[in-house]
C-alpha positions in Angstrom: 103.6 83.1 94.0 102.6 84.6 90.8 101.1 81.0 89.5 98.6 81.2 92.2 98.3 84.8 92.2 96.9 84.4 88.6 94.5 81.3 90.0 93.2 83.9 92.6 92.9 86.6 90.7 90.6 85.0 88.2 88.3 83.4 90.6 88.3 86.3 93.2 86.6 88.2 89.8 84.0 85.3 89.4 82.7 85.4 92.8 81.1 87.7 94.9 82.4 85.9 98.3 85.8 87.7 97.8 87.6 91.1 97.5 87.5 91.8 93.9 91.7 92.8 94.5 94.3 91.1 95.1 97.6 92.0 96.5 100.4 90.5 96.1 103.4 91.3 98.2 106.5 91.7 95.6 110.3 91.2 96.6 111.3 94.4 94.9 114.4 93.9 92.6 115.8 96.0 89.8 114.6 93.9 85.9 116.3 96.0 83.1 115.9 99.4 85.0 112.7 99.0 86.5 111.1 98.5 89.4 109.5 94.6 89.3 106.6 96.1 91.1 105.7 98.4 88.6 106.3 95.8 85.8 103.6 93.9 87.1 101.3 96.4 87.7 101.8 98.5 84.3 101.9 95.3 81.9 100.5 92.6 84.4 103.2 89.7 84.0 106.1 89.1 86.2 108.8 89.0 84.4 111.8 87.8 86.4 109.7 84.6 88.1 106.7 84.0 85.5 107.5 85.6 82.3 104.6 84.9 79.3 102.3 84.6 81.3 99.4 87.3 82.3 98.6 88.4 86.0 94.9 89.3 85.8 94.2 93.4 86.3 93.0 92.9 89.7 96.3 91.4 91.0 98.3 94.3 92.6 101.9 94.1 93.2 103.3 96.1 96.4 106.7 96.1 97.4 105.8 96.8 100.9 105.2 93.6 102.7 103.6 95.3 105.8 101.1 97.1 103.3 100.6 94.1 101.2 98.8 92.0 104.3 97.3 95.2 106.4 93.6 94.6 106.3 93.2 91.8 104.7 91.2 88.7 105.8 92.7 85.8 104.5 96.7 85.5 103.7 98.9 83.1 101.5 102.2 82.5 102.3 104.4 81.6 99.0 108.0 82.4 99.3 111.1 80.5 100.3 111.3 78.7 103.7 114.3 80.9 105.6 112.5 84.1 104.9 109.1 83.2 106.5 110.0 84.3 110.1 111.3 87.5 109.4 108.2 87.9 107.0 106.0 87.6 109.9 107.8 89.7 111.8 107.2 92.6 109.7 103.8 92.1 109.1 102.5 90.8 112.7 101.3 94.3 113.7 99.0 94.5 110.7 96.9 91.3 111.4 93.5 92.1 112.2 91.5 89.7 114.1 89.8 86.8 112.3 92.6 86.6 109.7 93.2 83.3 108.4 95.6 82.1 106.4 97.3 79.3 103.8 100.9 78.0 103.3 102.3 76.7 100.2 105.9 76.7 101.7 107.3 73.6 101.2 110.1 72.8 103.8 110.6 72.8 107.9 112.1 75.3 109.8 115.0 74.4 111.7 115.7 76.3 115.0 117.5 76.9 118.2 114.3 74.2 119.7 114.7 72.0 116.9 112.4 71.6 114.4 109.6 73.1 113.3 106.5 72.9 110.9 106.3 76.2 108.3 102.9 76.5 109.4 103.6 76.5 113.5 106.1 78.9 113.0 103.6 81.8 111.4 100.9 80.3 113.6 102.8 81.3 116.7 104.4 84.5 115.2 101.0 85.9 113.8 98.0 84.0 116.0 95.8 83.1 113.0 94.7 79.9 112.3 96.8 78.8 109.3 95.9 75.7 106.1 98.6 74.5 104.4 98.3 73.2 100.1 101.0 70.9 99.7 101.4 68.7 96.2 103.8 68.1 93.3 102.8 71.0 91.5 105.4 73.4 89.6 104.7 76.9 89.2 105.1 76.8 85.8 102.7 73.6 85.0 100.3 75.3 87.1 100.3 77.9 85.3 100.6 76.5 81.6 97.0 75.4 83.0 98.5 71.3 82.7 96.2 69.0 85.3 97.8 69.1 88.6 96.2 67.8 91.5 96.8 68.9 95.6 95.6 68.8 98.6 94.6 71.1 101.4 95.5 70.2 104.6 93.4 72.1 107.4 92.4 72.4 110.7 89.3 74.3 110.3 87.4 72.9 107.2 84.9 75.4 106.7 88.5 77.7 105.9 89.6 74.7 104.1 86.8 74.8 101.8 87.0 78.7 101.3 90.7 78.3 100.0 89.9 75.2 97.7 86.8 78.0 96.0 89.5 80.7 96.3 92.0 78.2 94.1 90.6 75.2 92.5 90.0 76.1 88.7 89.0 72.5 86.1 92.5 72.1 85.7 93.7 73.0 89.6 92.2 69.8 91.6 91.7 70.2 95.4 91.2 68.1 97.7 90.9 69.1 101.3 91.5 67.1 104.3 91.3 67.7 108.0 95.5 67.3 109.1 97.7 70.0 108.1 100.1 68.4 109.9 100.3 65.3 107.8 99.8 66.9 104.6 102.8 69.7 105.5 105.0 67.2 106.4 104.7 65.1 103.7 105.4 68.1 101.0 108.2 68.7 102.8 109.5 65.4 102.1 108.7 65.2 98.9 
């Protein structure tokens, strides 16, 4: 999370399209006596999952999921596959109307039905239309600024073009295609 958090940070400040901040919901954990969230926000690099490497100023850790997405208009989802239902759980009744969000969670979601795609399972938990980015990028590369490429799989492409200006940087190459479906499925197989 803290790769692309850095990508939107940067070109959130470039253009006048988008929110200036940025927050970023923050698993908080104990690192050396302090709190992760206010290690990000006091020296603006996360320490435990991206250390050496700066989170712009505009990037704003919070610890409070719930808090993290309430007003916002656009969400990205970037954690670990079995966490993402409860995750919606605790944020579904902060989800204004015309949210729209990404997924970068790699993996399908296997339930009492069967399975599932990542991005079904927050579309039906949180009723917002939902992209996914799917590609063999590693946080690290991405953030090292190394050319990586990925794609954008949407079902609404005026949304998929407003996350590929929200992310793409020279290095950071998007494309964006009309079938999240294909596109989730085939990072999860990766």
């Amino acid at each position: 999370g803290s790769a692309i958090a850095r990508i939107i940070g940067k070109n959130v400040q470039k253009s006048n399209r988008f929110d200036p901040t940025v927050k970023m919901w923050v698993f908080e954990e104990i690192i050396n006596g302090r709190k992760l969230s206010e290690i990000i926000n006091q020296e603006h690099e996360n320490l435990k999952y991206l250390p050496g490497y700066k989170i712009p100023h505009n990037v704003v850790a919070v610890p409070d999921v719930a808090e993290a997405a309430k007003g916002s208009d656009i969400l990205v989802f970037v954690l670990p596959h079995q966490f993402i239902g409860r995750i919606c759980e605790q944020i579904a009744g902060q989800i204004k109307p015309g949210t729209f969000g990404i997924s970068l969670i790699k993996g399908i979601d296997e339930g009492p039905d069967g399975l599932k795609l990542i991005s079904d399972l927050i579309r039906e938990k949180l009723k917002i239309e939902i992209s996914v980015l799917m590609g063999a990028n590693i946080a690290k590369e991405v953030a090292d600024e190394k050319f990586c490429e990925t794609t954008i799989g949407c079902k609404n492409e005026t949304q998929g073009e407003i996350f590929k200006e929200l992310m793409q940087t020279p290095n950071f190459r998007i494309t964006v295609v009309p079938d999240s479906d294909t596109v989730e499925l085939c990072g999860a197989l990766k």
